[in-house]
Residue frames as a rotation matrix with the C-alpha (Angstrom) as fourth column:
UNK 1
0.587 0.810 0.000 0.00
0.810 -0.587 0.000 0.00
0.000 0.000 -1.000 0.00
UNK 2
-0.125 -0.778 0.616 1.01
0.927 -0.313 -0.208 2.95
0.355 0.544 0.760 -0.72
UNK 3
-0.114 0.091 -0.989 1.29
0.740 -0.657 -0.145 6.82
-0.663 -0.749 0.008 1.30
UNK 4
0.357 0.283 0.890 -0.05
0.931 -0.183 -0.316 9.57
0.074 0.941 -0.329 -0.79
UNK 5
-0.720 -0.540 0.436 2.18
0.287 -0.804 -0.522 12.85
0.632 -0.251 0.733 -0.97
UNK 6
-0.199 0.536 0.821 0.86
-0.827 -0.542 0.153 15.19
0.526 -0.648 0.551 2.15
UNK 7
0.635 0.706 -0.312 -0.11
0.074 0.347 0.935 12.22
0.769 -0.617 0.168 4.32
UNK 8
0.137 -0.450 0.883 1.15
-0.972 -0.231 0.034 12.33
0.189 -0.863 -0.469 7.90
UNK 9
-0.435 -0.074 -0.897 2.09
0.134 0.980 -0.146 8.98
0.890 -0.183 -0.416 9.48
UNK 10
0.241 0.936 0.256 -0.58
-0.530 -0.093 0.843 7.76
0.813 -0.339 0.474 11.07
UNK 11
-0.051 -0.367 0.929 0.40
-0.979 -0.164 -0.119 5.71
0.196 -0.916 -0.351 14.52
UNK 12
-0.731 -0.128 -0.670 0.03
-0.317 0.933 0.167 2.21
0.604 0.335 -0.723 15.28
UNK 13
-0.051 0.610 0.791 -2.75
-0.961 0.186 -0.205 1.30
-0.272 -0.770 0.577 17.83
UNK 14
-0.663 0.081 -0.744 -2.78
-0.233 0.923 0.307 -2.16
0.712 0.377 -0.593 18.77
UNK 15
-0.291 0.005 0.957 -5.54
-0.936 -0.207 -0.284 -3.97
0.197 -0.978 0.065 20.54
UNK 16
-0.852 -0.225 -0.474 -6.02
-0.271 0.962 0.032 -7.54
0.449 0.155 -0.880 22.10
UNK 17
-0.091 0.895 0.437 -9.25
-0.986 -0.020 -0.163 -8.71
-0.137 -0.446 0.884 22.76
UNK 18
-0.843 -0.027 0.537 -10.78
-0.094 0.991 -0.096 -12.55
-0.530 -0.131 -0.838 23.28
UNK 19
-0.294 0.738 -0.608 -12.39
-0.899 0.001 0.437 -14.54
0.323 0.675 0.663 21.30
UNK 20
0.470 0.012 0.882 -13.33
-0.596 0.742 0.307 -17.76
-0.651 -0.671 0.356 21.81
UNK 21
0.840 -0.294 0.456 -10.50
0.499 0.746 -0.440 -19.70
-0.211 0.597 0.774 21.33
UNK 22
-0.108 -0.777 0.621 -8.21
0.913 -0.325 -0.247 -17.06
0.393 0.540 0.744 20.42
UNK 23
0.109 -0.157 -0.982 -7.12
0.185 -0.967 0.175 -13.20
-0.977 -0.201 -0.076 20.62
UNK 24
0.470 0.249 0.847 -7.77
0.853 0.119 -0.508 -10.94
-0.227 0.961 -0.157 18.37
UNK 25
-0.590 -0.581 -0.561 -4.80
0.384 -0.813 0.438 -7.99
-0.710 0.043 0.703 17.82
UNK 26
0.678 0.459 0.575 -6.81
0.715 -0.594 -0.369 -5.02
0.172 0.661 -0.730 15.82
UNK 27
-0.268 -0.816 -0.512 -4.38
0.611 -0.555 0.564 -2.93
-0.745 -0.162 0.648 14.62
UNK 28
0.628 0.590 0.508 -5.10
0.773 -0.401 -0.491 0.32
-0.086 0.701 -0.708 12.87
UNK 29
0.669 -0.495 -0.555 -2.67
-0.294 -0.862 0.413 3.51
-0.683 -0.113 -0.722 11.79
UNK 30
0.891 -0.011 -0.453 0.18
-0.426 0.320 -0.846 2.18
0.155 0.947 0.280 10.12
UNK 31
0.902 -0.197 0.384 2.26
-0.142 0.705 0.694 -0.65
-0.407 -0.681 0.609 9.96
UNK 32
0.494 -0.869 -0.021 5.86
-0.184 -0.080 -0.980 0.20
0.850 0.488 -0.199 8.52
UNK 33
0.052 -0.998 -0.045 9.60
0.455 0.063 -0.888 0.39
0.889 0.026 0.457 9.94
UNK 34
-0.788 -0.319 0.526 9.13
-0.359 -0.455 -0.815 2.31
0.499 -0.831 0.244 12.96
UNK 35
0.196 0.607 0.770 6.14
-0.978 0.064 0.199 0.14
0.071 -0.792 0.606 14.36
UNK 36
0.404 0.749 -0.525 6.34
-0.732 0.609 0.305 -3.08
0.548 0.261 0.794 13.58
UNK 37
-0.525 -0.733 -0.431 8.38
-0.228 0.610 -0.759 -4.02
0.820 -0.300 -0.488 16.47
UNK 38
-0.629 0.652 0.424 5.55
-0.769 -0.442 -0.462 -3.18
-0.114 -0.616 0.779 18.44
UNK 39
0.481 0.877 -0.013 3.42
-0.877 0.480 -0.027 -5.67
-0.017 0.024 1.000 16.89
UNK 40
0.036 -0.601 -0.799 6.11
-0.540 0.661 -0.521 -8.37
0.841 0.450 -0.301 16.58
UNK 41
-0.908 -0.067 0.414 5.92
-0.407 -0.095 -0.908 -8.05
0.100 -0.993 0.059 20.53
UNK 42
-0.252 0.874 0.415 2.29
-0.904 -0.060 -0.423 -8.14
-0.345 -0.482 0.806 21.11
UNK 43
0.587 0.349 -0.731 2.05
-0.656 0.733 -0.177 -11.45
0.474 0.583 0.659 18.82
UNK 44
-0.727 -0.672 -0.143 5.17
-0.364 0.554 -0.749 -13.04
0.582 -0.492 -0.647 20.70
UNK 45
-0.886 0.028 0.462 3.53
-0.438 0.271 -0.857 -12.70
-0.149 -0.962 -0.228 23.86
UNK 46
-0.029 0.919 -0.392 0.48
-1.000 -0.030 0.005 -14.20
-0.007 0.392 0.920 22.14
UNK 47
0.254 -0.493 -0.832 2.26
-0.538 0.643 -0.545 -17.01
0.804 0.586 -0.102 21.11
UNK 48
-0.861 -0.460 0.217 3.91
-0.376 0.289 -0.880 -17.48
0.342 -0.840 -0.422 24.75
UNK 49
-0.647 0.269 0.713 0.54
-0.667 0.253 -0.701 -18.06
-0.369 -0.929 0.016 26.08
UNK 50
-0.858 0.066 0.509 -0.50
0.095 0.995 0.032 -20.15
-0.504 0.076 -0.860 23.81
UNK 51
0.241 0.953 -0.182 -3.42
-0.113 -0.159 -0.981 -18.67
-0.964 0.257 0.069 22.04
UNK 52
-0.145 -0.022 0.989 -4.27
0.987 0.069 0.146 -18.92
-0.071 0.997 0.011 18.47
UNK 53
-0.344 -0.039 -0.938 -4.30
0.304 -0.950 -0.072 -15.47
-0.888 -0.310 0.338 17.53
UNK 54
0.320 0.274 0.907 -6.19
0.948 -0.102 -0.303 -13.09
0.009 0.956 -0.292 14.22
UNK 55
-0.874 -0.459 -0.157 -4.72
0.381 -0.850 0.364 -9.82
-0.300 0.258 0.918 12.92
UNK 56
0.402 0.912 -0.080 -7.70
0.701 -0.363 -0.614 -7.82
-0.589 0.191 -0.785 12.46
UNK 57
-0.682 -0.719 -0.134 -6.38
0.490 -0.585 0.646 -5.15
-0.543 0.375 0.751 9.32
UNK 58
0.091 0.974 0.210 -9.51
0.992 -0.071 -0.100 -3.49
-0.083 0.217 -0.973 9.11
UNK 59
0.609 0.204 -0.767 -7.83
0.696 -0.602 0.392 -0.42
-0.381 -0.772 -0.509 10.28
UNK 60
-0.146 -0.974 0.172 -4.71
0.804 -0.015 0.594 -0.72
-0.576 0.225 0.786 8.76
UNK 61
0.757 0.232 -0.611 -3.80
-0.064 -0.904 -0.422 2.67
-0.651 0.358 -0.669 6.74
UNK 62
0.622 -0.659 -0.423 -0.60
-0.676 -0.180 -0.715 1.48
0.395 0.730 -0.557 5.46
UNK 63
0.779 -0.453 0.434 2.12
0.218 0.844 0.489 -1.58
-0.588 -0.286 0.757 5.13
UNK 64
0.273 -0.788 -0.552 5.73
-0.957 -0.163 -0.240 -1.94
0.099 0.594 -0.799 4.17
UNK 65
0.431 0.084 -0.898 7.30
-0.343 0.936 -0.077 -4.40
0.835 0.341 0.432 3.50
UNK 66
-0.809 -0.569 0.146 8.94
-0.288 0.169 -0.943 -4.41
0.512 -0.805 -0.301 7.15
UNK 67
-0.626 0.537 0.565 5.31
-0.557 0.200 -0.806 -5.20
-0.546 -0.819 0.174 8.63
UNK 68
0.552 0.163 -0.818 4.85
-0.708 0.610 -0.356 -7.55
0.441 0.776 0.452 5.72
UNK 69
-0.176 -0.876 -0.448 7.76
-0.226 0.479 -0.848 -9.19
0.958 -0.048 -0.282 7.05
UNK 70
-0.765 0.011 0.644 6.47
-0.635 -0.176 -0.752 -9.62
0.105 -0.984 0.142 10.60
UNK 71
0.458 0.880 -0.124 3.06
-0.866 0.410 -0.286 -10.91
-0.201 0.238 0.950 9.40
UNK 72
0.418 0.021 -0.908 4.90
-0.607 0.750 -0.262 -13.14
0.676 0.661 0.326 7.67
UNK 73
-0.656 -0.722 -0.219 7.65
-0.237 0.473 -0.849 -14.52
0.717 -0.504 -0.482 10.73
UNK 74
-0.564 0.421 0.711 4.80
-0.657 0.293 -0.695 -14.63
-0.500 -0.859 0.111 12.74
UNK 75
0.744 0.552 -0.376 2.62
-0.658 0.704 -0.269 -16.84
0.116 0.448 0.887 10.63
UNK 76
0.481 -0.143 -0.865 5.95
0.020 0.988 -0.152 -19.75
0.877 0.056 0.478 10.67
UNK 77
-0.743 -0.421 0.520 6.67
-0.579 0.017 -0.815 -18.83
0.334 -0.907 -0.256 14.55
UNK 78
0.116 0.986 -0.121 2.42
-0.991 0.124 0.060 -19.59
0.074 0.113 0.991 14.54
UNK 79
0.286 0.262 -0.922 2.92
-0.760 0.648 -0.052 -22.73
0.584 0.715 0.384 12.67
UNK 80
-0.200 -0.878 -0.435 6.21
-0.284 0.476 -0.832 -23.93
0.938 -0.043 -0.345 13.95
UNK 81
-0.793 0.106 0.600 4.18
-0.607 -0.047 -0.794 -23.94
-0.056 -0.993 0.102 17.38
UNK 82
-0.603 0.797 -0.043 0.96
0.761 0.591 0.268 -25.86
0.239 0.129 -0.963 16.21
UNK 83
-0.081 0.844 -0.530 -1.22
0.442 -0.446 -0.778 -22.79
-0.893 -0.297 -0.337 16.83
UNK 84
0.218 0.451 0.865 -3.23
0.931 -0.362 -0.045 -20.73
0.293 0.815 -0.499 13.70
UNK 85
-0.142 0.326 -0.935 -2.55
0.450 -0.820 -0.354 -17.44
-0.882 -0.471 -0.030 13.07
UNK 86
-0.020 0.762 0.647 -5.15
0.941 0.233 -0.246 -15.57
-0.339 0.604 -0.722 10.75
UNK 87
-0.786 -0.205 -0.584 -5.97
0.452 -0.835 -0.315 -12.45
-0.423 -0.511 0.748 9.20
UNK 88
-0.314 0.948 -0.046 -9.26
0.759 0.222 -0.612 -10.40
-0.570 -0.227 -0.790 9.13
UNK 89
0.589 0.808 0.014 -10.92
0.693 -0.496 -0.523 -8.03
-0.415 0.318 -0.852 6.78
UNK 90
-0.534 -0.845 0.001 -7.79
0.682 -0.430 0.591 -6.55
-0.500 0.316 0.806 4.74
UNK 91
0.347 0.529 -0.774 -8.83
-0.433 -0.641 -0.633 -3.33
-0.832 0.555 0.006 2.81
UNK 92
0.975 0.222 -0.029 -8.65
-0.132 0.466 -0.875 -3.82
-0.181 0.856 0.484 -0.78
UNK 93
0.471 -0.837 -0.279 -5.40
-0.760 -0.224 -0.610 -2.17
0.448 0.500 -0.741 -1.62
UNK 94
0.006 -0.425 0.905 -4.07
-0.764 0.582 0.278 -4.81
-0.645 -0.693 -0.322 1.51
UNK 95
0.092 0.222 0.971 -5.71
-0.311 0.932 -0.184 -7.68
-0.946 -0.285 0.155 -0.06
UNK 96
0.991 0.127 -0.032 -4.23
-0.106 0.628 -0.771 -7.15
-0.078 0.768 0.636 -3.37
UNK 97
0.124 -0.964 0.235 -0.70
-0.991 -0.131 -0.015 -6.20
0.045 -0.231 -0.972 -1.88
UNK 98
-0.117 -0.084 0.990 -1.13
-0.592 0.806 -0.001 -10.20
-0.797 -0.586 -0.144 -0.04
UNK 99
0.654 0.451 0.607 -2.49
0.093 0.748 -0.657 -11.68
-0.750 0.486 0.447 -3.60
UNK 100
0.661 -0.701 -0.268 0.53
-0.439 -0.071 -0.896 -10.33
0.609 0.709 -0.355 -6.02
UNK 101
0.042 -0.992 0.115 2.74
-0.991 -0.056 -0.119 -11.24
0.124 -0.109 -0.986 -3.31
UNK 102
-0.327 -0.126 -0.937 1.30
-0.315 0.949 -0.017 -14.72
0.891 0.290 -0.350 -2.72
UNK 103
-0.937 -0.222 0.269 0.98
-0.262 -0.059 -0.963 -14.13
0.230 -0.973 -0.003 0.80
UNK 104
-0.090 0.993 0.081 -3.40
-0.975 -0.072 -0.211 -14.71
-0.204 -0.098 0.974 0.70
UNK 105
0.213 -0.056 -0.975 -2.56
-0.459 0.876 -0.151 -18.50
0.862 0.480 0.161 0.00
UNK 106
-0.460 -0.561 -0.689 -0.67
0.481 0.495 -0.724 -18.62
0.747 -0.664 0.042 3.20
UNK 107
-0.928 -0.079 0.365 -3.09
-0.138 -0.835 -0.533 -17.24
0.347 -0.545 0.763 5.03
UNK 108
-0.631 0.757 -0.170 -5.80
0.765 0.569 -0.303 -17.91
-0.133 -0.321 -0.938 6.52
UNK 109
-0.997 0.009 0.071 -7.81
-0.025 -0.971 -0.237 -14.85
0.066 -0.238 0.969 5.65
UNK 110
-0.056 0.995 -0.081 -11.60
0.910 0.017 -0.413 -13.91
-0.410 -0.097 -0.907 6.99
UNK 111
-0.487 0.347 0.801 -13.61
0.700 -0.393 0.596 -11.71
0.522 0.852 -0.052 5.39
């Protein structure tokens, strides 16, 4: 996805709510080079306790490929653990960023 001249960078806001079964991280602002250690965290500590876990990217305003790259290490930390992590309701531009790169194959993604 791409930042259109004049935009500001928008923050990251993560939150973690339950589902059943799982946590759901909703993360809205934008996910580039200066947040996505932030979320790399909040999914770890997912991971530590064992939850299956969904990205919610309903919010999302922007990706690079540095919070591409997270999504992605966390999906074979996910795996490499036996637990599912998913993601929810990409905007378009997201969900054709995930379908040129292949990445919507490896994904579980909800609608």
């Amino acid at each position: 996805m791409k930042k259109s001249a004049g935009s500001s960078m928008e923050l990251l806001r993560i939150s973690v709510e339950t589902e059943p079964g799982r946590v759901v991280c909703r993360i809205s602002g934008d996910l580039d080079a200066a947040s996505a250690a932030r979320l790399r965290a909040v999914l770890a500590e997912q991971l530590d306790e064992g939850s299956d876990a969904v990205v919610d990217l309903s919010g999302l305003g922007f990706i690079d490929s540095s919070g591409l790259g997270v999504l992605v290490g966390a999906l074979k930390r996910f795996d490499a653990a036996g637990r599912q992590l998913s993601l929810r309701a990409p905007t378009p531009s997201l969900q054709r960023v995930l379908e040129m790169t292949g990445l919507a194959a490896a994904f579980v993604v909800e609608r």
